[in-house]
C-alpha positions in Angstrom: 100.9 60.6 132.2 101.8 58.7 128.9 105.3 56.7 129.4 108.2 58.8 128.5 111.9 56.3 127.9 114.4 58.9 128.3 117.8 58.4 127.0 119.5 56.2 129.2 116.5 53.6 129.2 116.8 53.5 125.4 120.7 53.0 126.5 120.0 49.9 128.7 117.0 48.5 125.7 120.0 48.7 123.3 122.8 47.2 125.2 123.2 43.2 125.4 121.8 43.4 128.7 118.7 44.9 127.9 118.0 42.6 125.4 118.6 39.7 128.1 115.7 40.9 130.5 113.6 41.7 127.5 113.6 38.2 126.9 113.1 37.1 130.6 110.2 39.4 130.7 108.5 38.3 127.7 107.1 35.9 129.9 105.4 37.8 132.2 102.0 37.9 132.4 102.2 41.9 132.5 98.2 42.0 132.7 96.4 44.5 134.9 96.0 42.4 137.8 99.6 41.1 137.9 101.0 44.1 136.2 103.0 45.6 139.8 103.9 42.2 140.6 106.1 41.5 137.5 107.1 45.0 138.1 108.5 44.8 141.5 109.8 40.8 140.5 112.0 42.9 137.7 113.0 45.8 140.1 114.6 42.8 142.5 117.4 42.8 139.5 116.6 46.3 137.6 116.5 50.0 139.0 113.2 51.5 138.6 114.1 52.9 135.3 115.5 49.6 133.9 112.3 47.7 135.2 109.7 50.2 134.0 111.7 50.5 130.2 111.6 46.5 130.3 107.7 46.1 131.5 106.3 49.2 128.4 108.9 47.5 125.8 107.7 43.9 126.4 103.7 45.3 126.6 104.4 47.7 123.5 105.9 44.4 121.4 102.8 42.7 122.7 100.5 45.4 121.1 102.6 45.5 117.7 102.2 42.0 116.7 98.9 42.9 114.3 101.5 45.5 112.5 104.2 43.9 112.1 105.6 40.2 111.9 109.0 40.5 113.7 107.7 42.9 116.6 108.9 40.6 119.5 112.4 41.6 118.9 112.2 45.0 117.7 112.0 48.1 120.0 109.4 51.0 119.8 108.2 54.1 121.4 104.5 54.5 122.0 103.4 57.2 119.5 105.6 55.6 117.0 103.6 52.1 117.2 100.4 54.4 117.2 101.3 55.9 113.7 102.5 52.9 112.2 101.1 51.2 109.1 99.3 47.4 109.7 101.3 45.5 107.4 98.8 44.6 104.8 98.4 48.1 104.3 102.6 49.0 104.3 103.1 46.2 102.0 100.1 47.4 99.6 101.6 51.1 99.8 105.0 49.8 99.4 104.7 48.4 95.8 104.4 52.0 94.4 108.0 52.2 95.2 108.9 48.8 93.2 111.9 49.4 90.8 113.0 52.2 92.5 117.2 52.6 92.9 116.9 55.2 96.1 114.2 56.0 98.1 114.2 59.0 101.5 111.6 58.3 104.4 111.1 61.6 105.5 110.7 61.5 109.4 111.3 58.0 109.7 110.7 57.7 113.1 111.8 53.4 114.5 112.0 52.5 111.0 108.3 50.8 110.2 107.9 52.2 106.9 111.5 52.0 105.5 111.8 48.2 106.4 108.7 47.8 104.4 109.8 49.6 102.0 113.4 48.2 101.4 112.1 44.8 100.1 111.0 46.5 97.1 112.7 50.2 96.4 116.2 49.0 96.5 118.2 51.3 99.3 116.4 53.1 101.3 117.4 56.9 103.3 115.8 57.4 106.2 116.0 61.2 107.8 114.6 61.8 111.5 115.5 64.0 113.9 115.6 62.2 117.0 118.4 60.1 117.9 116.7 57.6 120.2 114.3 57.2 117.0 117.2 56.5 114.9 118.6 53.9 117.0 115.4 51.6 117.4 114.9 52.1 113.8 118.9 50.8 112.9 118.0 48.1 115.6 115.2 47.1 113.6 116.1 47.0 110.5 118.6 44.9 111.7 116.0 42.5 113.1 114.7 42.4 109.4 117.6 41.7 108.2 118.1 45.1 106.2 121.1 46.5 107.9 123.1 47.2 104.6 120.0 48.4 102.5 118.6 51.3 104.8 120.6 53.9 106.2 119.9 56.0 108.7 120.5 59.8 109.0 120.1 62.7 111.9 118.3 65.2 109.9 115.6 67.5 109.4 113.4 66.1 106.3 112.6 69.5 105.2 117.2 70.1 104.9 118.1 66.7 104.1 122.0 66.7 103.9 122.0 65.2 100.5 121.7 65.8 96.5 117.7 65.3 96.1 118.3 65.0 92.3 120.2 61.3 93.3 117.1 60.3 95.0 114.3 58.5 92.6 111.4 58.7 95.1 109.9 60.6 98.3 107.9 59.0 100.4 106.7 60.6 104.0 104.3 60.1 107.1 104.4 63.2 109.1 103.7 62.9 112.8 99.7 64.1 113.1 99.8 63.9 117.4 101.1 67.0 119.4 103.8 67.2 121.9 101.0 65.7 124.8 100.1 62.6 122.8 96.9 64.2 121.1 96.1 64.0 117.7 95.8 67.0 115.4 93.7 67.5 112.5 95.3 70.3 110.9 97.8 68.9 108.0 99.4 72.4 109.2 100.5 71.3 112.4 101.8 67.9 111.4 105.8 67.3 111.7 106.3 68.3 109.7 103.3 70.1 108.2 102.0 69.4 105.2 102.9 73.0 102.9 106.1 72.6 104.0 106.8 68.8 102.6 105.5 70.1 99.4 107.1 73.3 99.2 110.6 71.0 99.0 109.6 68.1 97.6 106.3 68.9 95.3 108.1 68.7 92.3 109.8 64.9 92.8 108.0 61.7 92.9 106.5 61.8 96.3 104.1 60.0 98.8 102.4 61.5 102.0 100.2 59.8 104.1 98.0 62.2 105.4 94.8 61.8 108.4 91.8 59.6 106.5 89.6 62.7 107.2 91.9 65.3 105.4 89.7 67.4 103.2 92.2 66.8 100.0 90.2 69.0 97.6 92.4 71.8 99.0 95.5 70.6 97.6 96.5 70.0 94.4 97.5 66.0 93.9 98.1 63.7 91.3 96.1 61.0 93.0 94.4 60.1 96.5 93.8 56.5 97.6 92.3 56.0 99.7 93.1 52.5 101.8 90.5 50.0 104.1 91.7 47.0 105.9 88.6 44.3 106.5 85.8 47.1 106.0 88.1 49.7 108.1 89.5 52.9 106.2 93.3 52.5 107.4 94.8 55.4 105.6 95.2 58.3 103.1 97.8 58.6 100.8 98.6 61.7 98.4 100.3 60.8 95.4 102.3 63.2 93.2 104.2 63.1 90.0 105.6 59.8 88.5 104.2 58.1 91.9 100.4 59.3 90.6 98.6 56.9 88.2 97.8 58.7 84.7 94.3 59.2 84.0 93.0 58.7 87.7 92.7 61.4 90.3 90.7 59.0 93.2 91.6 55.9 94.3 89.8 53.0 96.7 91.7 50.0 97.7 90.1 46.9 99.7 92.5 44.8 101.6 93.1 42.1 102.2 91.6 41.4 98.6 93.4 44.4 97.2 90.5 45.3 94.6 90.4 48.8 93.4 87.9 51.1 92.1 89.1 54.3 90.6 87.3 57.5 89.2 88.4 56.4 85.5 85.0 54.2 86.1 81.8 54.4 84.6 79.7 56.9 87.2 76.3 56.2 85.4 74.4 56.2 88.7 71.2 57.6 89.2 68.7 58.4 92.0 66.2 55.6 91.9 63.5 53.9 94.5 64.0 52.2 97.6 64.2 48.6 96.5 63.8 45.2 98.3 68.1 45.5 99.0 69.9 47.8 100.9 73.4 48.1 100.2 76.7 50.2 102.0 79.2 51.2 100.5 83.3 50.0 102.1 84.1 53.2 104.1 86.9 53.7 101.7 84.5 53.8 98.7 82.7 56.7 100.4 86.0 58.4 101.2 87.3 58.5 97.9 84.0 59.5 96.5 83.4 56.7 94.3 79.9 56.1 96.1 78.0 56.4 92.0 81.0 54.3 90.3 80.1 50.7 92.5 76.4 51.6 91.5 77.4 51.4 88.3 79.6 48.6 88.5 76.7 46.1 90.7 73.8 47.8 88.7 72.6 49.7 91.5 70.8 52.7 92.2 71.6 55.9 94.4 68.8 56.6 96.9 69.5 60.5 97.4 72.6 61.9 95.5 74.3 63.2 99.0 73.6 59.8 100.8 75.9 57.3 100.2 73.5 54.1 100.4 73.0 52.2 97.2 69.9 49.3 96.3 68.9 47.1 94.2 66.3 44.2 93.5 68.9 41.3 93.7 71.6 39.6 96.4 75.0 40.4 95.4 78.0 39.4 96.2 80.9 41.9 96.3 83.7 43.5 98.6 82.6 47.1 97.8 79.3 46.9 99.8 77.7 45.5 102.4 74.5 44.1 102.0 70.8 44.5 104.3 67.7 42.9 103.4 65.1 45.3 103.9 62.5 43.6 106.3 60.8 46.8 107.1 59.9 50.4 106.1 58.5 52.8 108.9 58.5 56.3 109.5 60.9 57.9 111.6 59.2 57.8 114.8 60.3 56.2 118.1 57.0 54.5 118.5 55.9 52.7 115.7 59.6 51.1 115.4 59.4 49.9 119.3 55.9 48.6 117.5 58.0 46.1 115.5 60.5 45.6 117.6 58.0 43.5 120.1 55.7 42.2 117.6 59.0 40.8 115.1 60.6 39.5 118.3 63.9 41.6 117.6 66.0 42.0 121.0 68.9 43.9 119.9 69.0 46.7 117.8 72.4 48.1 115.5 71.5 51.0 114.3 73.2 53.3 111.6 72.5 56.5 110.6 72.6 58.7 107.1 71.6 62.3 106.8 68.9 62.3 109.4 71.0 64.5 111.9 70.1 61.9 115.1 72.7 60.2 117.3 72.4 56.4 117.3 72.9 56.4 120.8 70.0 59.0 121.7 67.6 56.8 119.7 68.7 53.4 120.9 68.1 54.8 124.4 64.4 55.1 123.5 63.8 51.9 122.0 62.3 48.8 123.5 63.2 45.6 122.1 61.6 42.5 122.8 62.8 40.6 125.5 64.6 37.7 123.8 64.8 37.2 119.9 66.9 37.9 117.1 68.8 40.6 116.1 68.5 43.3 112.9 69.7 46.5 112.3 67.8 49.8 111.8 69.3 52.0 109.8 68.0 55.5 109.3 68.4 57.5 106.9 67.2 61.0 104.7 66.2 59.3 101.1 65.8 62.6 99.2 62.3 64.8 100.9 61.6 61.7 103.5 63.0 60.4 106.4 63.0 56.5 107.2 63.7 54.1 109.7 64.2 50.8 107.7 64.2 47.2 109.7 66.8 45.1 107.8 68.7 41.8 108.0 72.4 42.1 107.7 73.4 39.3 104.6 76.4 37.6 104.9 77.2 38.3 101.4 80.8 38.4 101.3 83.5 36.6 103.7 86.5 38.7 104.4 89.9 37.2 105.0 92.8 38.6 106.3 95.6 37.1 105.7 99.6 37.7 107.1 
């Protein structure tokens, strides 16, 4: 059963007290093997509900140090530190809202996104429901420093007790698990869901960050980015009104570089020949469907118009792809690859897969790789009537670095 801090733990967290034996436990090992120990050195001082609120506090502040920079003195709830943004990526989002007078988080759940926010839009409204939500959120914008720029208000986001003509900009990150912790792919059932954000605040300058996966054609939006974090797609963001970008419907943004590639690009891509390079598009490249535009852009060529795998004759250096040199090309059968596997020497095996319809796991089940030796990747894939297995050597064409 997922922890649940009922009232009177948030309570103690809050108090002066709480704070005391957060502090003392921050110390603690709290690993699996000691775990009871601390627990049970705690409960000498604590009830069982003090101890247990002080042990998943100090493990949850722990866990949100790669989102945000102050997290060892603010106070969360677990779903809450699930949803919330990696900095890079809330800062990034956040400049949207730069020159703004007012701005309303809608749901604002401990606070992540308005204290990122408040920086930059000037005063900031945030709106949840849930009053123990509300009061880690006031305690930590006050650990930020923000206590007279965000306010905090018991509301329902969809009747907000206020004027929305006095507010300059919406911006909202509806709750996408159910009530038993599980995530849910329907923009329906987020909290709140998705037609019913729009339906009040569609016509206003307005943000929603929706599931990466969310098929966006269905709705009508001024623009989707679509947002990676060191080669991972992080987020989705719908864009509407004044918040949109003019001319562009489709957004990628790399981070930490923060390069961007929009659909206002050249797409003058074509289907060409597998050449001596393989290259993958970032994840949020292939999201945002701008898979033709970075052909363009690095002079590549397509290799089937519905696979998103680009090549070309040269090395190149860019954050939009990752590059393979192609060592190989076999045909897609189980054993001619474990062929040369043991003649090339190559141990372990990555593979990848594009349009072929196998499971990477199923295949590298089968294989046989050579004893000892190097490593390579196989990556199959559908290049427009043929299937392929190619052999290829990952290039280290382009260093990321993340930065605080």
């Amino acid at each position: 059963m997922p922890f649940q801090l009922s009232s009177l733990q948030a309570e103690f967290l809050l108090s002066e007290r709480g704070s005391e034996w957060l502090n003392k436990a921050a110390d603690l090992p709290l690993t699996p093997a000691t775990q009871l120990n601390d627990l049970q050195t705690l409960r000498r001082k604590l009830s069982q509900a003090e101890a247990s609120a002080v042990v998943e506090q100090v493990l949850l502040r722990r866990r949100g140090e790669q989102k945000f920079t102050k997290s060892a003195a603010m106070l969360f709830t677990r779903n809450a530190l699930e949803q919330a943004t990696h900095r890079l990526v809330a800062r990034h989002r956040a400049g949207r809202f730069a020159e703004m007078d007012l701005t309303a988080d809608l749901g604002c759940g401990i606070g992540g996104d308005a204290i990122r926010l408040a920086p930059v839009a000037g005063r900031v409204i945030g709106f949840d429901v849930d009053a123990l939500r509300l009061a880690f959120a006031r305690h930590n914008a006050g650990v930020y420093g923000l206590d007279r720029q965000v306010d905090f208000i018991q509301a329902d986001a969809l009747r907000p007790p206020v004027n929305l003509k006095r507010i300059d900009a919406f911006f909202a990150d509806p709750a996408r698990r159910a009530p038993d912790g599980k995530r849910t792919f329907d923009p329906q059932q987020y909290s709140p869901p998705l037609d019913a954000l729009l339906e009040v605040y569609g016509r206003y300058p307005l943000g929603i960050k929706v599931a990466p996966g969310l098929d966006y054609a269905t709705f009508s939006v001024g623009e989707v980015e679509v947002v990676s974090l060191s080669g991972e797609v992080k987020e989705t963001v719908l864009w509407f009104n004044d918040l949109a970008t003019p001319g562009v419907t489709r957004r990628a943004t790399l981070l930490p570089e923060g390069v961007l590639l929009t659909d206002a690009a050249p797409d003058d891509c074509s289907v060409g020949e597998l050449d001596d390079y393989l290259y993958e598009p970032d994840p949020a490249v292939i999201r945002a469907g701008l898979v033709k535009q970075v052909g363009a852009q690095l002079g590549l060529g397509l290799l089937d118009k519905n696979i998103a795998y680009l090549s070309g004759s040269t090395v190149l250096q860019s954050p939009f792809v990752k590059g393979y040199q192609i060592e190989a090309r076999l045909s897609l059968k189980v054993k001619q690859i474990n062929r040369y596997l043991k003649s090339r020497h190559i141990s372990r095996v990555n593979i990848k897969q594009r349009g072929t319809g196998l499971k990477p796991e199923a295949v590298l089940s089968r294989l046989k790789p050579a004893k000892e030796g190097v490593e390579r990747t196989l990556i199959l894939l559908r290049m427009q009537d043929r299937h392929l297995a190619l052999v290829c050597r990952r290039m280290t064409n382009y260093e990321r670095r993340t930065t605080n």
